[in-house]
N, C-alpha and C positions, 0 to 999 in steps of 0.2 A: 641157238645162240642169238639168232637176230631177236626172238621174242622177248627174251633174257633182258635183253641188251634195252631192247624197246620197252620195257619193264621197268626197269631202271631207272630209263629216262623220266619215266612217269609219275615216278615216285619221288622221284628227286624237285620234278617242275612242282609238285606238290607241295612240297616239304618247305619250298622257297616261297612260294604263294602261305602258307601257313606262319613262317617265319615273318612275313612281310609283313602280314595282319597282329602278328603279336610284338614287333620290337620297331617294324617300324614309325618314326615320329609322325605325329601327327602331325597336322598339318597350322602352323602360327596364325592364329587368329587374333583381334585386340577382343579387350572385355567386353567393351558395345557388343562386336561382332554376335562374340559365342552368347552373351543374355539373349540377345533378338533371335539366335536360333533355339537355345537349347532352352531357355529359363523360363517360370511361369510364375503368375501370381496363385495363389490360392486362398481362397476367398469364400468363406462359409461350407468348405470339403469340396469346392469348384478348383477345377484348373481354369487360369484364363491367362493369354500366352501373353507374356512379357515385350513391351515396348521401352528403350529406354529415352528418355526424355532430350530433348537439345541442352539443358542444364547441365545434366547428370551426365554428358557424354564425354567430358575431358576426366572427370572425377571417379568416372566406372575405368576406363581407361589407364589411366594412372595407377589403383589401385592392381593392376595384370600386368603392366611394363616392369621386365626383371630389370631393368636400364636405370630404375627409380625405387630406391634404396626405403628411402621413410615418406608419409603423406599423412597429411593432418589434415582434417578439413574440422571450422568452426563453422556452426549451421544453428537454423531456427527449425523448428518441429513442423511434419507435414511438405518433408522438401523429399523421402523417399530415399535417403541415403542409406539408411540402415537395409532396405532390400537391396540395396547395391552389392551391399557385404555379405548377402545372401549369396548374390550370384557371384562373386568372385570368389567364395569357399566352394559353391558347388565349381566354379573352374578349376580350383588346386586338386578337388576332389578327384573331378572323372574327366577332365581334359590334359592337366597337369600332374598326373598323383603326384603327393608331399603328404609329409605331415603340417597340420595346419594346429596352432593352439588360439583358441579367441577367450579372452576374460572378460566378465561381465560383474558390474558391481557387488553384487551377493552371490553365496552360493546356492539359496533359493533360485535367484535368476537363472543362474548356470545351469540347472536341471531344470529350470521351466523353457529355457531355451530349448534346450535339447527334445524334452518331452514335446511339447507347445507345438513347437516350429518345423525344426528341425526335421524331427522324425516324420512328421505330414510328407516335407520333402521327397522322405527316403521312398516313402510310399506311393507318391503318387506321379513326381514327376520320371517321365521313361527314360531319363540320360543317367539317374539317382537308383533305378529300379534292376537296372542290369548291373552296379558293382558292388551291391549290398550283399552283405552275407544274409544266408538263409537256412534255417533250422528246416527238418524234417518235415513240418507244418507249412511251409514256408513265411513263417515270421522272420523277421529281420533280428538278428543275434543284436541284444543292445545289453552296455552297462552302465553304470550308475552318470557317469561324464565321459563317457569316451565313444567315439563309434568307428569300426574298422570298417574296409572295402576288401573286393575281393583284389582288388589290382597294387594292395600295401598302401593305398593313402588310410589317413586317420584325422581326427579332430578330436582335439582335446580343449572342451569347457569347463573353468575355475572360476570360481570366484574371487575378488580383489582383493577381501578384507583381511586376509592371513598372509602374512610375508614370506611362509615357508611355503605356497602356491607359487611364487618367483624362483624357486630355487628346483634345484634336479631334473629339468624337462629341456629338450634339443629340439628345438622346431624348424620349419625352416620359414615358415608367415605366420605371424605373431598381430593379432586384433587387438585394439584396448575399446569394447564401445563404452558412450557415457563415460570419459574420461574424467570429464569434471565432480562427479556423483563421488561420496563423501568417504569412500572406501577405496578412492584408490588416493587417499591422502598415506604419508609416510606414517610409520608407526615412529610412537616415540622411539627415539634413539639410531631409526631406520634413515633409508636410503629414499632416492626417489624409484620409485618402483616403474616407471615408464623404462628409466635405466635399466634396471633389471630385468622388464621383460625382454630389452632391446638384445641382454646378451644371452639370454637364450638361444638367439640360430646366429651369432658372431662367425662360426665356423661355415658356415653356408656363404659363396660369393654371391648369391640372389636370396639371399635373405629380401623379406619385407615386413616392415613394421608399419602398422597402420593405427592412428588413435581419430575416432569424433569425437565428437560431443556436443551437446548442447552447451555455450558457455554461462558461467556462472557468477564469479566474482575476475575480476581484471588481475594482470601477472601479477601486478604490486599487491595486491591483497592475498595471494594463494592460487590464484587461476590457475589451471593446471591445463586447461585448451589453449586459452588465448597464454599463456607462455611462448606454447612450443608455438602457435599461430605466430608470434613475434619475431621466431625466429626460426620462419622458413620464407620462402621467396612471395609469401604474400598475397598470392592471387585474387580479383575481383574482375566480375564479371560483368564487361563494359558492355551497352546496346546504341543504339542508334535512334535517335529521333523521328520517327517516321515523316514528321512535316520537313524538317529540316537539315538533319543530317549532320547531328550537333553528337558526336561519341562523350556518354557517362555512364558512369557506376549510379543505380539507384539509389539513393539513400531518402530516409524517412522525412529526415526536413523540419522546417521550425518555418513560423510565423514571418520572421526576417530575411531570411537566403533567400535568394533563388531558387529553385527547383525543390521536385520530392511532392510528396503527398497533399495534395487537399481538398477542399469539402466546404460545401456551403454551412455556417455555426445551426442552420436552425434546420439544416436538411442532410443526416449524416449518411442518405442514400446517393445523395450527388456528387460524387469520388472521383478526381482525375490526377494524373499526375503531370505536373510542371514543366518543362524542358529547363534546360540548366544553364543555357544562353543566354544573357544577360543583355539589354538591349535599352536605351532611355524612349526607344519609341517604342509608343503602347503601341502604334499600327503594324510594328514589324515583331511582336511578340509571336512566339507560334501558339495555333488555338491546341484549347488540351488535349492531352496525350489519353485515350479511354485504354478500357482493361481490355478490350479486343485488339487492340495494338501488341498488347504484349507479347501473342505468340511469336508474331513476324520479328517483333526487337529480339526476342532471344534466340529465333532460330540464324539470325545473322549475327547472332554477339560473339565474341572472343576474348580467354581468360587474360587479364595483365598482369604481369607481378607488378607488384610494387617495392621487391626488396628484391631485383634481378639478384643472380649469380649463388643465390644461396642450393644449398645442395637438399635440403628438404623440402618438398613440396608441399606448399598449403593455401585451401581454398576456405574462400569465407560467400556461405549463401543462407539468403535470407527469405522471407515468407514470399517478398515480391515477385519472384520469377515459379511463387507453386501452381501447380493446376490443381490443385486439391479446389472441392464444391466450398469448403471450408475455409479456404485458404486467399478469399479475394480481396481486394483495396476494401470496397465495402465491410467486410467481417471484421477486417485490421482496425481501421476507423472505430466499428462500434464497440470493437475489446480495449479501445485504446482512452475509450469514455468510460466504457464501465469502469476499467482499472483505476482512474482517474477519482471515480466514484469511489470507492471499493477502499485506498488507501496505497501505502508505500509496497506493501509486501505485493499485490498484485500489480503495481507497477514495474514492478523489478521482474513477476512473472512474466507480463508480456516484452519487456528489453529483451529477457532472455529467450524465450520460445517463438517470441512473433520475431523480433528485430535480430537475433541471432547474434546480440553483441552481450559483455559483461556489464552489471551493475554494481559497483561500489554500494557498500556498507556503508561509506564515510559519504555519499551523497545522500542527503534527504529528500522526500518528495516536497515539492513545496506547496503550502496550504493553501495558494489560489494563485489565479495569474492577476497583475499587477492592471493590466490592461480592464481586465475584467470588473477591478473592485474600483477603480478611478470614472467608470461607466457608471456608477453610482450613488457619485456624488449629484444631491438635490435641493433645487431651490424651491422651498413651501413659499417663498413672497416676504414681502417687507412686512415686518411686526408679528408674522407667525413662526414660534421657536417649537411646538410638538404637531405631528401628524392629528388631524380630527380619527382617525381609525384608531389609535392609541390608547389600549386600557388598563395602563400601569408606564409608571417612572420609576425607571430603578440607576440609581448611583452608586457607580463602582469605585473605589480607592485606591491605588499601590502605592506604597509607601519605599523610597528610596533612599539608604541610609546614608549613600556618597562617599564618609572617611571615618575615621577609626573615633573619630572627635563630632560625628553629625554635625558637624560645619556649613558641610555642602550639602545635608540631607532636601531632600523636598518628597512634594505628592504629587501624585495626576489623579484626574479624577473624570469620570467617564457617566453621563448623564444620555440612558438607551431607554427609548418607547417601544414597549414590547404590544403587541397586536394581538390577535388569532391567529392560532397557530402559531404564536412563540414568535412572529414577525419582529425582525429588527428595526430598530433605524436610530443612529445615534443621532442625539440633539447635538452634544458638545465633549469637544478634549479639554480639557485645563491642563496645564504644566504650571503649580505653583512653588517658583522659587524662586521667588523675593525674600524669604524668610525660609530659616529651616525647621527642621519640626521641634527643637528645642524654643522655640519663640511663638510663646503664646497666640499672636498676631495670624502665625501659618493657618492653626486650629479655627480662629475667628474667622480666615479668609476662606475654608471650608465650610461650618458655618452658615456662611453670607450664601454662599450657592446652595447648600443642603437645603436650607430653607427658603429658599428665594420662589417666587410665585412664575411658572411658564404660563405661556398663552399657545394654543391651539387653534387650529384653521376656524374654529368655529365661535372663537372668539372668549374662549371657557378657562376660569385661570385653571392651572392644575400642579399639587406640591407631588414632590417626591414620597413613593408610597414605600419604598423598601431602600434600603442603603448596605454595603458589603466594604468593608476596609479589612486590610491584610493585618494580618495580626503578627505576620512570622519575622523574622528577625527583632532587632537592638530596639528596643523603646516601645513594647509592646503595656506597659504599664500606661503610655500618655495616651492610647487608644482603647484602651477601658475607660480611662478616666473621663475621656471626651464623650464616649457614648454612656457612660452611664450620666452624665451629664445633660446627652440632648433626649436622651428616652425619660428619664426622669425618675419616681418612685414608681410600682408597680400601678397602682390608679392613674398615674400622669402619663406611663407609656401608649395605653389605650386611648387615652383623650386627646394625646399628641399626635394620634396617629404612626407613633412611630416603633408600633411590635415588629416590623419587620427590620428596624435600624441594628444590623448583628458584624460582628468582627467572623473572620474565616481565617483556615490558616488551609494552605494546599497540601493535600497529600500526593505523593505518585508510588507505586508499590511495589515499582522498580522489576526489570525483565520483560517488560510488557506486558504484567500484568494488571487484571483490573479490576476494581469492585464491583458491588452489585449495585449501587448507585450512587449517581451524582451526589445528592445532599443525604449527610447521616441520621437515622432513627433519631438520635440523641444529643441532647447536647455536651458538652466539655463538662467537668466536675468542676471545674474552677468558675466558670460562671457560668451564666442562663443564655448570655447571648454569643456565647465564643461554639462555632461548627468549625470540623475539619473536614473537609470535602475532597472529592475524587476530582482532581484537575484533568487526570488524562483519558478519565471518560467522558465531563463535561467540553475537552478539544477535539474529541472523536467528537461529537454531536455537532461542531462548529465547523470543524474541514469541509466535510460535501458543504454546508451555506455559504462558505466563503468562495469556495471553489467553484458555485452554479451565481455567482453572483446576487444570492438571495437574501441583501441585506443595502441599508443604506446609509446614504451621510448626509448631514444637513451642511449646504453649502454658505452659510450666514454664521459666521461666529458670535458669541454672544460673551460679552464682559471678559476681553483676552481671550479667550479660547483659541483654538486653534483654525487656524483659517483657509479652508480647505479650495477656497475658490482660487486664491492663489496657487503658481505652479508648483513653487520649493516647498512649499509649506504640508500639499495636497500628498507630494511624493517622499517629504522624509516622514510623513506621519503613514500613510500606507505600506512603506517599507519596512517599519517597524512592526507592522502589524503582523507581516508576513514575514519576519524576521524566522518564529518558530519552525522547523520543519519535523515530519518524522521518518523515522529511523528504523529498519526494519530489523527483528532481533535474528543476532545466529544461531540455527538450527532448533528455533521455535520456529514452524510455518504458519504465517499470519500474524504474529506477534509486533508490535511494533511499539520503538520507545520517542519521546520531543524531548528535542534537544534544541539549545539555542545559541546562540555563539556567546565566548564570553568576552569581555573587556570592550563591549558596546558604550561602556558609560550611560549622557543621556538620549544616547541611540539605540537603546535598549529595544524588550518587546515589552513593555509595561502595557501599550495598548491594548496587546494583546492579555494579555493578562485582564485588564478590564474587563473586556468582554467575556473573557472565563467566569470570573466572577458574577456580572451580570448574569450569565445566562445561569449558574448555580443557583444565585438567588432567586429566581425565577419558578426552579426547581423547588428550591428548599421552602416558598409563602404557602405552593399547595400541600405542605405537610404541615405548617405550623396550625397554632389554633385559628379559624375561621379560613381553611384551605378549600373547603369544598369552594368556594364564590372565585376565589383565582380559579380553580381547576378549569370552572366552567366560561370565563371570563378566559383563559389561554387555548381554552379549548373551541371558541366560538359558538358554545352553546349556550351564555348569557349573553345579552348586547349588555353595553356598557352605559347609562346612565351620568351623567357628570351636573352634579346639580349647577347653576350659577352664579355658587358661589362668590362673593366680593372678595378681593387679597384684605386680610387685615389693614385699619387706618391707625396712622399714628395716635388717634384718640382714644382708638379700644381695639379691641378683636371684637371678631366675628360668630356666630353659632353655628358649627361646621354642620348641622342638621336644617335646619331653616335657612342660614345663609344672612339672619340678619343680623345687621352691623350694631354694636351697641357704643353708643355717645362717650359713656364712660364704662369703666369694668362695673359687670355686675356685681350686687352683693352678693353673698356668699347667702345661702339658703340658709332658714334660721331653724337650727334643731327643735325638735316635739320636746318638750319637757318630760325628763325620765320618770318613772317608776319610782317610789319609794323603798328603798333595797331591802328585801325581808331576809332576816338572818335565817338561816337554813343547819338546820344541826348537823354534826361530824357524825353521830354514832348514825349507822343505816337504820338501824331498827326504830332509832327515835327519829327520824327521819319519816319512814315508813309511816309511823303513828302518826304524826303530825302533816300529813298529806302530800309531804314532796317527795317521793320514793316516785323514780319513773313505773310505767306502767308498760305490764306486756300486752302482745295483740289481743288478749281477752278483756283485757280492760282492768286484770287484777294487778297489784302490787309485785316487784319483781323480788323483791325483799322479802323472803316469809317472815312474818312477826309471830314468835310464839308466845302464846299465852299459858301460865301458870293455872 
């Protein structure tokens, strides 16, 4: 009986020990915790054990607290959040089992997660390896999106793009990654789907819904991160000044604030960041903050709301606090130039990837900084109006029609010395309106400048070789009429110098897209000298010069022009230049459109437009007849030659080959006295006989004469 008895006991203390091991709980750990013990990275078929970062340590945390309901975090690329969401499904997995459902922008995604990722997991990490089901082989039993445990947890991966993937599924932690990504937009006539997935585990009191993303466009345009980012408690992540002990949120920074990122212009290796402290004395400024500071700022930093008391949690982190090799002030700086370089659409790439904030549609990049192209204005000296480098004058025209009546019409006109290498530099602006273009007098006062004689450093007169007036809009008949006027008959155009004097009218081909070049094969059917030209590929060719500051202004106006040495005068004509901005198209990647504001009046961008032109015409001399001598002249491969010429004298002209001046006009060269006209017969055959029948390459008649 007593062995019996002692038997019993034994089996029972067993039984209790066995029951322990299977139902009792485990033991509460936070999310940091269980990644730093159980989680690994894998890394080319390597395990390598998981650390998680001082960033990522409120956000991995948050993401496992049943106490916190929803969490959004809006993020820049290379911050490692997405392996956060790794280890917090492997937590629901085999520390918490649940069902867990995670959606992923496509459904391709959705099983390349799973394949990709995912299953490596199952495989190799040993917390993953013990509640995996296993086939007789021992593979891992998988289906197409779904993977069971042996302990009843599951994960179920969908994709966004179909609305009846929101529907029929009870989860009890529900993923959204890539929130903002273009398929988890509502379908027409749908719901917000972030809703729907939310009420998927409504019945669970620890539900968790979790959405990232990388952000894309702002809530007012569509955002779909920064929304729900709006409205939740806000969080940024403050550090401390190491010199000073001054608490801020980094942010990127601009040229005017205080604080945030900067760099010497000509050294974009030399990168520090600002402290945010504001001080009038230069001696009590703190010296810069390096990128070896940063561990220590964020391993003492702490998350702030900024929208206390809200019941959703949401962090916002940016490239600044990565330890990615990729991810330094250095690398930021240099994607922050290329992008710069590069156009709108990569500038909006790195807001969104490097700075972790949204980009507006409705903001354009702008064509240069204002600072930059005011550094450019130059003074050639008293009595010199073009650069001695200079091997062409080209005059640009826009014509502005003002009111329904040309009342208020006028012109500007833009007079640029183009170099090697397609070198800028403008001589002069004119704004003429005195007169509008209904009044003969406007045209004369064009004219007077078209033809007007510059002087050069070198002391050389030099006329306008090429000339471009808008053709498009009301009155485009007094701009034929004027240049067929100053070009003259076809003999006169030549002698005048002025085959390149052409009308243009702009094209854009709308969506962002673009021809194959600037100036066309062909000209107009309507006349010889009317081109339509690619405007928004000739502004693409202009943004990076205006932008590197690779162009310049002659600080001396010449007859009213615009007079740029002055202050008002220097910044409403500069701002007008960079009025244009562009515009990046939606859901074309890289596509970009110029737009320009309207109801400028005459604070328009006509400037800008000049130089459009200008540089078109530029384009379009080396295709006209005698293009190869531009080519090589824009190309630097001819030097340029400038004979020295006299300006025509009120007594006569000049012989633009010789250069010499003559007293009075020449006579006119006195014709050979002609030929005696021999009648030449109609019939070919008596033709033929009588010796005028052309002759073939044998030298015989091409007319056979038969003889009887």
């Amino acid at each position: 009986m007593k062995t019996l008895a002692r038997s019993k006991t034994i089996a029972a203390h067993k039984l209790r020990q066995v029951r322990d091991r299977l139902f009792a709980p485990k033991p509460i750990v936070s999310g940091t915790e269980y990644a730093d013990d159980q989680c690994y990275l894998i890394e080319g078929g390597k395990l390598r054990k998981w650390t998680t970062y001082d960033f990522q340590r409120e956000i991995l945390d948050a993401f496992i607290d049943v106490t916190i309901g929803e969490v959004v975090v809006m993020k820049s690329a290379r911050m490692g959040i997405s392996e956060c969401i790794n280890h917090a499904v492997q937590y629901w997995l085999d520390h918490e089992p649940c069902d867990v459902l995670m959606y992923r922008p496509k459904d391709e995604d959705a099983e390349g997660y799973l394949t990709n990722r995912f299953d490596k997991r199952v495989e190799m990490v040993p917390a993953m390896q013990k509640i995996a089901f296993r086939t007789s082989t021992g593979k891992a039993v998988k289906k197409s999106t779904e993977r069971k445990f042996k302990n009843g947890a599951s994960l179920l991966v969908l994709g966004a793009a179909a609305e009846d993937n929101f529907r029929d599924h009870t989860k009890k932690k529900i993923i959204l990654d890539e929130f903002d990504a273009l398929n988890f937009g509502p379908v027409k006539g749908g719901g917000s789907k972030y809703d729907m997935a939310r009420r998927r585990g409504s019945q669970y009191w620890d539900r968790k819904v979790i959405a990232i993303s990388t952000p894309k466009a702002p809530a007012e345009n569509g955002g779909r991160i920064h929304g729900l980012f709006l409205k939740s408690d806000q969080r940024h992540l403050y550090v401390q000044c190491p010199h000073c002990g001054e608490e801020f949120t980094p942010r990127w920074g601009d040229k005017e604030t205080t604080g945030g990122i900067k760099w010497e212009p000509d050294d974009h290796d030399d990168v520090w960041y600002e402290c945010h402290r504001e001080t009038d004395d230069r001696d009590d400024k703190c010296p810069p903050i390096r990128e070896h500071h940063k561990r220590e700022m964020t391993r003492n930093g702490r998350w702030v709301p900024h929208n206390p008391g809200h019941s959703r949690r949401g962090y916002y982190l940016w490239q600044w606090f990565s330890r990615s090799p990729n991810g330094t002030w250095q690398h930021m700086v240099k994607e922050w130039h290329e992008a710069l370089a590069a156009g709108p659409a990569q500038v909006q790439s790195f807001k969104n990837e490097v700075l972790g904030l949204p980009y507006s549609k409705n903001t354009g990049q702008e064509t240069a900084d204002f600072e930059t192209l005011a550094n450019c204005v130059t003074d050639l000296g008293e009595g010199v109006e073009v650069p001695g480098w200079a091997v062409s004058l080209l005059m640009s025209v826009d014509r502005q029609r003002g009111n329904a009546d040309e009342s208020e019409s006028y012109l500007e006109a833009s007079l640029y010395a183009i170099g090697p290498g397609r070198r800028l530099f403008m001589v002069a602006h004119w704004i003429l309106d005195e007169f509008p273009q209904t009044d003969k007098r406007a045209w004369d006062a064009l004219e007077a400048l078209a033809t007007r004689t510059y002087i050069d450093e070198q002391g050389r007169p030099r006329k306008v070789d090429g000339l471009a007036i808008d053709h498009n809009g009301g009155g485009s008949q007094r701009v034929v009429d004027w240049l067929k006027k100053m070009r003259g008959n076809p003999g006169q155009t030549a002698a005048r110098g002025r085959r390149h004097w052409v009308a243009v009218r702009g094209e854009s081909k709308g969506n962002g897209a673009r021809g194959k070049t600037i100036w066309p094969t062909t000209t107009a059917k309507r006349h010889e000298f009317l081109f339509t030209i690619d405007v928004d590929l000739a502004k693409d060719d202009l943004a990076p010069i205006l932008a590197d500051g690779a162009i310049e202004f002659s600080a001396r106006p010449i007859e009213g022009s615009v007079d740029l040495s002055d202050d008002v005068q220097r910044e409403r004509f500069l701002k007008r230049l960079l009025l244009e901005k562009q515009y990046p198209v939606e859901n074309r990647a890289g596509a970009t459109v110029w737009k320009s504001p309207k109801g400028k009046g005459r604070d328009g961008n006509e400037p800008f437009d000049n130089v459009v032109y200008t540089w078109a015409l530029s384009h379009g001399m080396t295709q006209m007849a005698g293009g190869m001598r531009w080519r090589k002249l824009f190309s630097g491969e001819q030097r340029f030659r400038a004979k020295p010429t006299p300006a025509p004298t009120p007594e006569g002209e000049y012989d633009p080959e010789t250069g010499e001046v003559y007293d009075d006009k020449p006579e006119p060269a006195t014709e050979a006295p002609k030929a005696a006209a021999v009648k030449v017969p109609k019939n070919p055959f008596a033709r033929a006989a009588a010796g005028n029948a052309p002759l073939s390459q044998s030298g015989k008649p091409m007319v056979r004469v038969r003889t009887w």
